[in-house]
C-alpha positions as CSV (number, residue, x, y, z in Angstrom):
1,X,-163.6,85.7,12.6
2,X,-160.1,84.4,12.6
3,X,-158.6,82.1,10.9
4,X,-156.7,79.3,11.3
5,X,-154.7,77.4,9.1
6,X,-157.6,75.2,8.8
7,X,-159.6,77.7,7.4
8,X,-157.1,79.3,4.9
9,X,-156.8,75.8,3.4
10,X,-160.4,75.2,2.9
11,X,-161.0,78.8,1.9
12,X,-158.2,78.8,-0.7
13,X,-158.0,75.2,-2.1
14,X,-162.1,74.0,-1.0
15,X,-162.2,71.3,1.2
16,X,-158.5,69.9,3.2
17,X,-158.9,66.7,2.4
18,X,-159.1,66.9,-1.3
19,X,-156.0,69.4,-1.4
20,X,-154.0,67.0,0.4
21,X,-154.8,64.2,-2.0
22,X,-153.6,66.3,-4.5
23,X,-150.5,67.3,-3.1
24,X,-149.7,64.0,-2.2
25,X,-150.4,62.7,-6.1
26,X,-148.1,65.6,-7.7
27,X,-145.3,64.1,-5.1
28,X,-145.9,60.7,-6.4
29,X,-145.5,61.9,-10.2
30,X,-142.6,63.9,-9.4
31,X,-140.5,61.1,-7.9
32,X,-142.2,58.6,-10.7
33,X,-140.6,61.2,-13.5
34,X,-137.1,61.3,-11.4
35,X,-136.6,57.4,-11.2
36,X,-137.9,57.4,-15.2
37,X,-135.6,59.4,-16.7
38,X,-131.9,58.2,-17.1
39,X,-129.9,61.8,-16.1
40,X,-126.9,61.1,-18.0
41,X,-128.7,60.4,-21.3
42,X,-131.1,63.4,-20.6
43,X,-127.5,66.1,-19.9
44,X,-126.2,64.2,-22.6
45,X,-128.5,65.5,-25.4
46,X,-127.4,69.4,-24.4
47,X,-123.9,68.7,-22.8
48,X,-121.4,66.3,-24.1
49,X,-120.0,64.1,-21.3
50,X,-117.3,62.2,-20.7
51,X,-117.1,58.8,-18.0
52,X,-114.7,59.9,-15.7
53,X,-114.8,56.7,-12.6
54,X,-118.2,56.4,-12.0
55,X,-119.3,60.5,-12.7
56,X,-119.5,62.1,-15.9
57,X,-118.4,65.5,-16.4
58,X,-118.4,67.7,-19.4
59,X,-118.0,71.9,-20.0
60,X,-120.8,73.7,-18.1
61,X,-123.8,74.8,-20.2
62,X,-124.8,77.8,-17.9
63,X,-120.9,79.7,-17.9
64,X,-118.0,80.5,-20.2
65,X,-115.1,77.8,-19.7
66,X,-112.7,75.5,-21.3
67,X,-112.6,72.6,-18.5
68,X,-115.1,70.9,-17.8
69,X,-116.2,71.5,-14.0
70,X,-120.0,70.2,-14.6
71,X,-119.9,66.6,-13.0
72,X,-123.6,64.4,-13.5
73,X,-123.6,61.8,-11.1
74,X,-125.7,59.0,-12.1
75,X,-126.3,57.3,-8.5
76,X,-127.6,60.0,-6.9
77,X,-129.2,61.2,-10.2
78,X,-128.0,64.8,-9.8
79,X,-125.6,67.2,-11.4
80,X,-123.2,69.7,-10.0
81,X,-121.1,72.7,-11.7
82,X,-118.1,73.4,-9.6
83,X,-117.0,76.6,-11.5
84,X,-120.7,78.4,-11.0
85,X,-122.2,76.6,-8.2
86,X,-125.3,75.3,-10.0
87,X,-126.6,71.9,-9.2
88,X,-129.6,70.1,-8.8
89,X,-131.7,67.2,-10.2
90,X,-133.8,66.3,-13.9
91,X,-135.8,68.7,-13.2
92,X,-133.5,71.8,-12.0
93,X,-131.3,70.9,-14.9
94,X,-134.4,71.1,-17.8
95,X,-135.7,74.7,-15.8
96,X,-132.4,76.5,-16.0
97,X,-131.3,75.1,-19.7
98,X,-134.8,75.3,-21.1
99,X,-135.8,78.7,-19.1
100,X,-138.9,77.1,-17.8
101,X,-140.5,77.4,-14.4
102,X,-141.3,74.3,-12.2
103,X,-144.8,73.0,-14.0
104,X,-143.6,73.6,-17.3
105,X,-140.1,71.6,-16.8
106,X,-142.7,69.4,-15.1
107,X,-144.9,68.8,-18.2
108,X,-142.3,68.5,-20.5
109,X,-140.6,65.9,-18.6
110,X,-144.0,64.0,-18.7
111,X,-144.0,63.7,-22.0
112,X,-140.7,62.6,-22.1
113,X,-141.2,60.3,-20.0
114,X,-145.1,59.3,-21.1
115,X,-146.3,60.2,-17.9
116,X,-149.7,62.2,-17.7
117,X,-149.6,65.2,-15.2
């Protein structure tokens, strides 16, 4: 028998429609976490930062320097390091200081944040 898509779903997660409701709910907790969590005061607790216009930058937790090239912009609620190249989001930022993976940087910014995954 072949299989579709379809199939591979329903064989691998049990019925479609109950594995998209799930996906769909993790996406909602994500983005609720995201718009909880203030990113300068979260960077701030491991990097100290310094208001530079509306950015704050500070000395890169992730390489050796003595400028500070890692920029956390709070509008767009991301960070950049322009001596490495890292950047990302809360949640990219708590994986790569904390060497977590995704569902444990996940968790922990749950409880953070008081929201139940």
């Amino acid at each position: 028998m072949k299989r579709t898509n379809e199939n591979r779903r329903s064989h691998v997660f049990g019925k479609t429609k109950s594995w998209k409701r799930t996906k769909r709910h993790i996406t909602y907790d994500v983005k609720d976490i995201k718009d909880k969590i203030d990113i300068v005061k979260l960077i701030n607790a491991y990097v100290d930062l310094q208001q530079s216009g509306s950015c704050y930058q500070g000395v890169c937790p992730f390489h050796r320097e003595n400028h500070p090239s890692f920029t956390v912009y709070p509008e767009t609620r991301s960070w950049y390091c322009f001596g490495c190249g890292e950047g990302g989001d809360v949640i990219d930022f708590i994986r790569l200081i904390e060497d977590l993976d995704f569902n444990q940087a996940l968790r922990k910014l749950g409880k953070y944040t008081s929201i139940n995954l």
